[in-house]
C-alpha positions in Angstrom: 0.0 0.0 0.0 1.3 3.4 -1.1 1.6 5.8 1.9 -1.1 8.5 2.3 -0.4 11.9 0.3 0.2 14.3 3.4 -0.1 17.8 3.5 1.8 19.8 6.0 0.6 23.5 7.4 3.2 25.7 8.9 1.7 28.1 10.7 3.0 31.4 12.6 1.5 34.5 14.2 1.4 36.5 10.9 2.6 39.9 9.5 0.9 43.3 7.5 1.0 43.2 3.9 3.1 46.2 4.0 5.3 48.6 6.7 2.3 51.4 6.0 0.0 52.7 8.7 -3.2 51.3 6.9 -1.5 47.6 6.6 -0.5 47.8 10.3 -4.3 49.0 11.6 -5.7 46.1 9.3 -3.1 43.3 11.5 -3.4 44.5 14.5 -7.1 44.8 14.8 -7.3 41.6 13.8 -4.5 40.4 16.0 -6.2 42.3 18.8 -10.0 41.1 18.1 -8.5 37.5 19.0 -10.3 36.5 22.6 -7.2 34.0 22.6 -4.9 36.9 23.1 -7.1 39.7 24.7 -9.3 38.7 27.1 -10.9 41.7 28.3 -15.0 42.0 27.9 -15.8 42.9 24.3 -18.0 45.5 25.2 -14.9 47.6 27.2 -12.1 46.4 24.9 -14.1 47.5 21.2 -14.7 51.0 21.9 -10.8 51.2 23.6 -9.4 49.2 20.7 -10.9 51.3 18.0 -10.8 54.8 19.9 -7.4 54.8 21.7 -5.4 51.7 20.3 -5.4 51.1 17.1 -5.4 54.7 16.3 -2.1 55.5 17.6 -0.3 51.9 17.7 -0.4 51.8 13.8 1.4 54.8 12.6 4.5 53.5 15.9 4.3 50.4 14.4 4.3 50.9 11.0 7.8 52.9 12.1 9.3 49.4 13.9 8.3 47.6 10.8 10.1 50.2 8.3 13.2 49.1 10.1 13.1 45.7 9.3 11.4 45.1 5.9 13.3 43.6 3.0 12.8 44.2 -0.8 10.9 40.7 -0.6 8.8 42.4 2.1 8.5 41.3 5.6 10.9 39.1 7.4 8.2 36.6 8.9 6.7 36.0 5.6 10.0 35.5 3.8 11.2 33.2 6.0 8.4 31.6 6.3 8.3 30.4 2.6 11.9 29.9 2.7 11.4 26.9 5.4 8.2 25.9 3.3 10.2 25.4 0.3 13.5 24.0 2.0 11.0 21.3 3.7 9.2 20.8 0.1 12.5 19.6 -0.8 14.1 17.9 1.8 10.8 15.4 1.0 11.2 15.3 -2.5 15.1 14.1 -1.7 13.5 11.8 0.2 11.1 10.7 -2.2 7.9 11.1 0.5 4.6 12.2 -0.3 4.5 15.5 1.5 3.6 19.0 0.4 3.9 22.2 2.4 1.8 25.4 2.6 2.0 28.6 5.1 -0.9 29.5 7.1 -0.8 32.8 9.2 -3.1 33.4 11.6 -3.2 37.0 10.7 -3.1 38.6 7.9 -2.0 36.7 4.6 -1.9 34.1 3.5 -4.3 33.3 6.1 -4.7 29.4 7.5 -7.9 29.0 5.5 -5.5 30.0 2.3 -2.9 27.8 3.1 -5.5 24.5 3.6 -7.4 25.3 0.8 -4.0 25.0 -1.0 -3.2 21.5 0.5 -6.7 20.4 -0.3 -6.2 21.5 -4.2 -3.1 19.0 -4.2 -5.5 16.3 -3.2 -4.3 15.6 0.4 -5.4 12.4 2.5 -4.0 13.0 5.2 -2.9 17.1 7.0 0.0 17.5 9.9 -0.3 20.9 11.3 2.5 22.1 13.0 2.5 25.9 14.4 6.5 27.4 14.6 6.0 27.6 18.2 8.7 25.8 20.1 6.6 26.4 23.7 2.8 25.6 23.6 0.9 29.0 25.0 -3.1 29.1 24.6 -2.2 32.8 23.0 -0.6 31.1 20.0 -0.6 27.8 19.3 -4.1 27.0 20.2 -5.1 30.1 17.6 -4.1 27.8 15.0 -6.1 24.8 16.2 -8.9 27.5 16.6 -8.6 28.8 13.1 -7.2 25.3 11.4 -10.5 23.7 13.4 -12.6 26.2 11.7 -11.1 26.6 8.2 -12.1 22.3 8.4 -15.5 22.9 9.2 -16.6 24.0 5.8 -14.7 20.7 4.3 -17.4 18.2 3.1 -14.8 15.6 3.4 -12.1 15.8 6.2 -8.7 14.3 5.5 -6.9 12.5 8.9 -5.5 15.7 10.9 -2.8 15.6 13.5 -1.7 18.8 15.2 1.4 19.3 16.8 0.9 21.5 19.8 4.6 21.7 20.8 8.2 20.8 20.8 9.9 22.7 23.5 12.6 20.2 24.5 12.2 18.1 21.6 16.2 16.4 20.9 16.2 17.4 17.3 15.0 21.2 18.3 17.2 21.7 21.3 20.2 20.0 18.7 19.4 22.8 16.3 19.7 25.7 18.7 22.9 24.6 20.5 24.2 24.2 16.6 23.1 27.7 16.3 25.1 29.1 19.2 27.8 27.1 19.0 28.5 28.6 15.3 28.4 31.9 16.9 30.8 31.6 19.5 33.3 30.0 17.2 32.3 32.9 14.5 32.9 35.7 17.2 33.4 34.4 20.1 31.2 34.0 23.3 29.9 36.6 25.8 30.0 36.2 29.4 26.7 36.2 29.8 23.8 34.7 27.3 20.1 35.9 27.8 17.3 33.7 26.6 14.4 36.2 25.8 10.9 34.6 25.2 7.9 36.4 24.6 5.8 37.4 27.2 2.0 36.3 28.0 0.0 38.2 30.7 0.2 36.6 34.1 -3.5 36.1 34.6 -3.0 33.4 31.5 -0.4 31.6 33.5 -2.7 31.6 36.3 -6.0 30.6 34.8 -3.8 27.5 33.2 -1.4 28.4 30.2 1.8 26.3 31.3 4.0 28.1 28.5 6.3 29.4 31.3 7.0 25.4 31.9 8.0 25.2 28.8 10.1 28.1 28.0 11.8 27.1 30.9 12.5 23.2 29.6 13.7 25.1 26.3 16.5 27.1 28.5 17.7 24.6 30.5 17.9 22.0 27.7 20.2 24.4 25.8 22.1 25.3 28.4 22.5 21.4 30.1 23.5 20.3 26.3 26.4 23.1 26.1 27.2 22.5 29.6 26.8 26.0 31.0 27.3 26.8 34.2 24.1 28.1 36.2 25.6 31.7 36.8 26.2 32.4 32.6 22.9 32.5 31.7 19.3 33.4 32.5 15.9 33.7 31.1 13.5 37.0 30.8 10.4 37.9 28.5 10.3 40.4 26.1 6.9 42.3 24.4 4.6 43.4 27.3 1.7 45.6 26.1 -0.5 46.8 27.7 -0.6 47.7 31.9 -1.3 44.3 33.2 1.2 42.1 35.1 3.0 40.1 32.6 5.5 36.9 32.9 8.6 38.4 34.6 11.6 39.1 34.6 11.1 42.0 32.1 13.9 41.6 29.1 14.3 45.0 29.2 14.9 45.4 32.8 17.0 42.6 33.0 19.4 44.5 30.4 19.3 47.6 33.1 20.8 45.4 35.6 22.8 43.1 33.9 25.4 46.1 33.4 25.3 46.9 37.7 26.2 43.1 38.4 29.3 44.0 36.1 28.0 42.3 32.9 29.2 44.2 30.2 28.8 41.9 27.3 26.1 39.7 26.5 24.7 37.4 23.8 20.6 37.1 23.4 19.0 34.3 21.8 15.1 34.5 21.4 14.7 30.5 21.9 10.6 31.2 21.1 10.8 32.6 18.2 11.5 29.8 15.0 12.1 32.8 12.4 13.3 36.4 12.5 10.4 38.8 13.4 9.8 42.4 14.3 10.3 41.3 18.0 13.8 39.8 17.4 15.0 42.3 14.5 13.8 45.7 15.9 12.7 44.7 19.5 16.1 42.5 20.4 18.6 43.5 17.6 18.4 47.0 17.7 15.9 48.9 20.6 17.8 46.1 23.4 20.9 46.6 22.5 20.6 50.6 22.6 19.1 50.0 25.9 21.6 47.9 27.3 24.4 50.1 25.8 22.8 53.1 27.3 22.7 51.4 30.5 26.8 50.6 30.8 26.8 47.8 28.7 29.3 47.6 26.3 28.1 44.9 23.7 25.2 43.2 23.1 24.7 40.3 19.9 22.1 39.3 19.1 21.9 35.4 17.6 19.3 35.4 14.5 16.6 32.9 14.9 17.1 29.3 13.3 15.4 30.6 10.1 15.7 28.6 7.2 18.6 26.8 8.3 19.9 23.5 7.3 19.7 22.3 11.2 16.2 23.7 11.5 14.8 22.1 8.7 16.2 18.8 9.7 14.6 19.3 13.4 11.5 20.5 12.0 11.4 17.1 9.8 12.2 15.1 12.8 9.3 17.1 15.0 7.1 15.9 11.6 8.2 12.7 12.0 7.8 12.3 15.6 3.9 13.3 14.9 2.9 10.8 12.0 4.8 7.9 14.5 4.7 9.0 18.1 7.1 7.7 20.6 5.0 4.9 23.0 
């Protein structure tokens, strides 16, 4: 029996169409409509959203994300297709009946787009796997939301398996560790090295969400592979919005004291984030390190995400592989 034609559906946070305040107001309202992500009563959150928000958040934003578009346009997106096509052939090499599609849950091409693409390729079977190392109800259970719906419509429903995290899996943890151990022979290693995660709001952890758990695995897996000892690196999350208590330490605080221990130099990897996004490029890369510079430090490098990397692709294949035959 010939094995089943699978389709596979990346899927990542999403990204405006363009770095213009229009394109940023469309994303982030819906970004910000999600009850995944805010969870304050529609009927205060609509009239703040559209009166006070999104007014003023698009024209900043559309600023960050003039920093870091390309000519091919934005980094997410790029680097998303880039991982969908290295993947496309790594399964062609090895002669398996896999395709690949993007599916954002924002913006385009949206998760509906990129199923409706696997179905048009005649699909039996459909592995979703969202690029998010660390399970968090604010992300990776938006694509089972939207994936779940998208299905709904489907008069005939393929098998579907959904990966919902891999946050110490081997072939992930391999991938970073070969990320940082190319840096440190490339330019050499900093004292210190900062894993920055994103942040969630605390009431999430508390009603449930155990992505702290597993940004924590992620750390300590790293840093138990390369052998590091306990005082050389640490963990803090990046990207708080808004006035509510959010998963601490701050990143950005951290790099205010960091210098006052004597930590002068420092290397950051963002351990959440599979590709290079406005929160690593403009957040990490540039606004951090012009913090921590301001605040006595003397350099701070940031390692890029795994991208499109050889390694990652090989990790993300293994992760695949792990969900078509799970471990006993």
């Amino acid at each position: 029996m010939s094995p089943l034609r699978t389709g596979i559906l990346l899927t990542n946070t999403g990204t405006p169409d363009a770095p213009t305040p229009l394109a940023v107001y469309r994303y982030l309202r819906e970004f910000l409509l999600d009850k995944r992500v805010i969870r304050i009563p529609r009927a205060i959150w609509w009239p703040l959203l559209h009166g006070v928000i999104l007014p003023r958040r698009c024209f900043y934003a559309a600023n960050l994300y003039q920093k870091v578009w390309t000519p091919e346009g934005s980094p997410m997106r790029v680097w998303m297709y880039q991982i969908a096509e290295a993947l496309q052939n790594f399964f062609q090499e090895q002669q398996l009946p896999f395709v690949t599609a993007v599916g954002m849950h924002y913006g385009q091409p949206s998760i509906r787009a990129g199923l409706e693409q696997l179905r048009a390729q005649q699909v039996e079977k459909i592995i979703a796997l969202p690029l998010f190392p660390q399970y968090s109800s604010t992300t990776t259970a938006t694509s089972f939301d939207k994936v779940a719906a998208a299905l709904s419509i489907w008069p005939a429903l393929p098998e579907v398996r959904f990966i919902n995290q891999y946050a110490d899996h081997p072939a992930y943890i391999e991938a970073l560790c070969e990320r940082l151990r190319h840096s440190w022979e490339k330019n050499g290693r900093a004292p210190h090295l900062l894993f920055s995660f994103h942040g969630i709001p605390e009431m999430y952890v508390t009603n449930g969400d155990p992505y702290p758990i597993a940004c924590k695995k992620t750390a300590e897996s790293v840093a138990a592979k390369l052998k590091l000892p306990p005082h050389s690196w640490s963990i803090a999350f990046q990207s708080r919005f808004g006035y509510a208590r959010w998963l601490s330490p701050y990143t950005n605080e951290v790099l205010q004291e960091l210098p006052k221990r004597g930590i002068e130099a420092i290397d950051i990897i963002c351990a959440g984030f599979a590709v290079d996004c406005l929160e690593t490029l403009e957040e990490i890369a540039i606004r951090s390190k012009a913090q921590f510079l301001a605040a006595g430090g003397q350099s701070l490098r940031y390692i890029p995400a795994l991208n499109a990397d050889k390694g990652h692709i090989q990790a993300l294949a293994d992760i695949i592989f792990s969900g078509i035959h799970p471990t006993p």
